[in-house]
C-alpha positions in Angstrom: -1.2 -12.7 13.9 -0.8 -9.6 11.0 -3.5 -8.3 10.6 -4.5 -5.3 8.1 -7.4 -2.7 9.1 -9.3 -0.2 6.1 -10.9 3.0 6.5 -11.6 5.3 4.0 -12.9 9.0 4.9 -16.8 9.9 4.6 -16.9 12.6 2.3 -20.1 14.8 0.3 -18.0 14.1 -3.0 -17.4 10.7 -4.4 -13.8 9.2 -4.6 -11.8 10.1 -7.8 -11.7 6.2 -8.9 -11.0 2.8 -7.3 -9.2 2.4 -3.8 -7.1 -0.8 -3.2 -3.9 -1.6 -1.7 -1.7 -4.8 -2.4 0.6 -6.3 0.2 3.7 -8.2 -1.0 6.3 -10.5 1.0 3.8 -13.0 2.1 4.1 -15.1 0.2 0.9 -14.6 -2.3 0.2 -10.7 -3.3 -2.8 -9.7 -0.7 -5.1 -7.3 -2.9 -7.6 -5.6 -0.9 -10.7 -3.1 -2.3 -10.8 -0.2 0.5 -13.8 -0.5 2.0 -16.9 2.4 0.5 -17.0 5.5 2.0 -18.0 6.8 5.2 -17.2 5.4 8.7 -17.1 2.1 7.4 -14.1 0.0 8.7 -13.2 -3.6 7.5 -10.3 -5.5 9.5 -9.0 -8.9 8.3 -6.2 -11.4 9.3 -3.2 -11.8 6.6 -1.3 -15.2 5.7 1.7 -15.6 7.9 4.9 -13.8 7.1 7.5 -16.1 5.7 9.2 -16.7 8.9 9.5 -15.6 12.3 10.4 -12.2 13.6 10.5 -8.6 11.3 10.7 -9.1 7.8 9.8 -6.4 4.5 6.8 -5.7 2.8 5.8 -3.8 0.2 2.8 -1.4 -0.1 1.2 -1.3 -3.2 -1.5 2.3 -2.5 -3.8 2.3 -6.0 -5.6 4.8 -7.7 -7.8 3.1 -10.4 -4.2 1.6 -12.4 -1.6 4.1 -11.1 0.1 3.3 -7.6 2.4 4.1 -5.2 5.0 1.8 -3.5 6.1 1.9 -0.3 9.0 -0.7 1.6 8.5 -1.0 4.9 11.3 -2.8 6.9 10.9 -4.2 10.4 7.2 -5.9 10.3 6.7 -8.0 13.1 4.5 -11.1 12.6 2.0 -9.9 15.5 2.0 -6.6 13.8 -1.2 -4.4 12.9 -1.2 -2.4 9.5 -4.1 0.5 9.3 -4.9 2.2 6.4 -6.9 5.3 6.1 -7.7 6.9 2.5 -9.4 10.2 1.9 -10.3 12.4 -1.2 -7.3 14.7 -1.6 -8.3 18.1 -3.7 -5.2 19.8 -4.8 -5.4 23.7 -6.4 -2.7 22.8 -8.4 -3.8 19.4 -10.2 -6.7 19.6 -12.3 -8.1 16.7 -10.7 -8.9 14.8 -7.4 -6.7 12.5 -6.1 -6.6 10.3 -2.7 -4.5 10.6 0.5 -3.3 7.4 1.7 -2.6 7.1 5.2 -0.4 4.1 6.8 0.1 3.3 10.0 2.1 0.1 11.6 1.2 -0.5 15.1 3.6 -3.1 16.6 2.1 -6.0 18.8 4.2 -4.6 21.7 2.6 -1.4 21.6 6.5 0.2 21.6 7.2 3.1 19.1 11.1 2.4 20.0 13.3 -1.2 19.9 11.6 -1.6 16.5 14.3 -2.0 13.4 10.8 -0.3 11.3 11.9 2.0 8.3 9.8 3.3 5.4 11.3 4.4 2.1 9.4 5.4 -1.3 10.2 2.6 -4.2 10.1 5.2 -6.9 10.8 9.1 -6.5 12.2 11.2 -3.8 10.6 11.0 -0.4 9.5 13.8 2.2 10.8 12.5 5.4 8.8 13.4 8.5 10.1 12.0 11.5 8.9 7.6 11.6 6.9 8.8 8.6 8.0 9.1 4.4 5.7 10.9 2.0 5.7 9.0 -1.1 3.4 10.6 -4.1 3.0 9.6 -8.0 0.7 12.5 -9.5 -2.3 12.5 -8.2 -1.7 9.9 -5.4 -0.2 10.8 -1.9 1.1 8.5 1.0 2.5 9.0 4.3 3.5 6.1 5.7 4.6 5.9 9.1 6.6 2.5 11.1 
């Protein structure tokens, strides 16, 4: 079973706006508010993918209205997807912004045998290793397959 699991980061100052990610390619979009600040953790179970075996998804990463996409190739059915957001404080924006982090942990447990690749829907991606940087202003993503 896919399942998707939230964090977001304690910090002493309050996020910039409102945290959510959307998951597309099963079937119905999966919206999902990130859960408050803090330790606090939520995990859930997603609808089934479409059919059996690795097939695409897109990550929606939101800031209030603005997002980020991500394509991620190669998600197994008995896949996990964490999420991790923080505040992100940049010198050279004149306002906060979040740090999304992705991970997807295959049910195997392998990080190799896995046809898994990431790539940015919009802009130029920073490639680092399994992982692409995707950002739109004031919104950063690493996600990593």
């Amino acid at each position: 079973m896919l399942t998707v699991r939230l964090a977001t980061a304690p910090d002493p100052s309050p996020m910039p706006g409102l945290l959510r990610v959307e998951l597309m390619g099963l079937g119905d979009p999966v919206s999902l508010l990130m859960p408050p600040a803090g330790l606090a953790t939520t995990s859930q179970p997603l609808p089934p993918p479409p059919s059996h075996g690795e097939f695409k998804m897109i990550i929606y990463y939101y800031l209030d209205k603005r997002r980020v996409g991500v394509i991620v190739n190669g998600v197994g059915e008995n896949d996990s997807i964490n999420i991790f957001a923080s505040r992100l404080d940049k010198p050279v924006l004149p306002y906060p912004g979040v740090l999304y982090i992705g991970n997807i942990i295959h049910g195997d447990l392998q990080t190799e045998g896995h046809d898994c690749s990431v790539q940015c829907e919009y802009g130029t991606p920073v490639v680092e290793e399994c992982c692409v940087v995707c950002r739109n202003e004031n919104i950063v993503t690493e996600t990593c397959c």
